[in-house]
PLY file of the C-alpha trace (Angstrom):
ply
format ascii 1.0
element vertex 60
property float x
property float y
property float z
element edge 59
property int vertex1
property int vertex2
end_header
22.16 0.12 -11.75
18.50 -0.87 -10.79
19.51 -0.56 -7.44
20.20 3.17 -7.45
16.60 3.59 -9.20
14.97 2.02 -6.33
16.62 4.23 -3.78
15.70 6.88 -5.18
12.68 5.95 -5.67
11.95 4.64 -1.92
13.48 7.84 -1.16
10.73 10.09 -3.07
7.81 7.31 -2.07
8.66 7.67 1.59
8.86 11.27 1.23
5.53 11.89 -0.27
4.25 9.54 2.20
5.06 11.15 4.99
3.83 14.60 3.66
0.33 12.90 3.31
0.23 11.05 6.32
1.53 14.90 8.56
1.23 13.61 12.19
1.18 9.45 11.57
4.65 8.52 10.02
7.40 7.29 11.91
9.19 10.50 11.31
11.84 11.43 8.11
13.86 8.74 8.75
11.50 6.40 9.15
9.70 7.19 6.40
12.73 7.31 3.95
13.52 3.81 5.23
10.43 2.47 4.64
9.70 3.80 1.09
13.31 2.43 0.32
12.55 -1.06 1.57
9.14 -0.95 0.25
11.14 -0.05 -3.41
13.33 -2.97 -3.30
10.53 -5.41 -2.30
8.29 -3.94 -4.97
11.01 -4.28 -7.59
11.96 -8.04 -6.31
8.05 -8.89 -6.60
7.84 -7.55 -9.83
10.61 -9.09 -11.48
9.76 -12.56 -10.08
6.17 -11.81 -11.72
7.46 -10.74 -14.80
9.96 -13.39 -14.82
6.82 -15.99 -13.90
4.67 -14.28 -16.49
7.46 -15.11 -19.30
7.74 -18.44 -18.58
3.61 -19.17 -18.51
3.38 -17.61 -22.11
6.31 -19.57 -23.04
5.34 -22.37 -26.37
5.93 -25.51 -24.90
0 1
1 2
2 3
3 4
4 5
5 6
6 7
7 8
8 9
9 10
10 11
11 12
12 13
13 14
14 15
15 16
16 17
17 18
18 19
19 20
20 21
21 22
22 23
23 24
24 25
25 26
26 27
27 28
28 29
29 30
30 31
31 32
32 33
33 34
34 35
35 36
36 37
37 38
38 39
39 40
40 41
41 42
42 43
43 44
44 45
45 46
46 47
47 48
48 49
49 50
50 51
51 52
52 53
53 54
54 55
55 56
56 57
57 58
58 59
C-alpha cells in the first residue's frame, strides 16, 4: 500500500513543480514522471535511513 502513497504523491510533487518552474519543466508528463520517480527514490532512501538509524541505536 506504500506504493500507491508515493504515486500519488510524485504525482502532486511533479505537479506543483511544474506550476513553479512555468516555462522550464519537461512538460506534464514529464513532470508527473519525475515527481513519481523522485517519490519512490525518496521513500527507498528513507526507509534504508530509518532502517540504518534503528540498527545504530540498537543496545549491543
Amino acid at each position: 500500500m506504500h506504493w500507491f502513497w508515493f504515486l500519488i504523491i510524485g504525482i502532486i510533487a511533479g505537479w506543483l513543480a511544474g506550476k513553479l518552474t512555468r516555462g522550464h519543466g519537461f512538460g506534464l508528463a514529464g513532470d508527473l514522471v519525475v515527481g513519481i520517480l523522485g517519490a519512490f527514490i525518496g521513500g527507498f532512501c528513507s526507509a534504508f535511513s530509518a532502517s540504518s538509524l534503528s540498527a545504530l541505536s540498537a543496545p549491543s
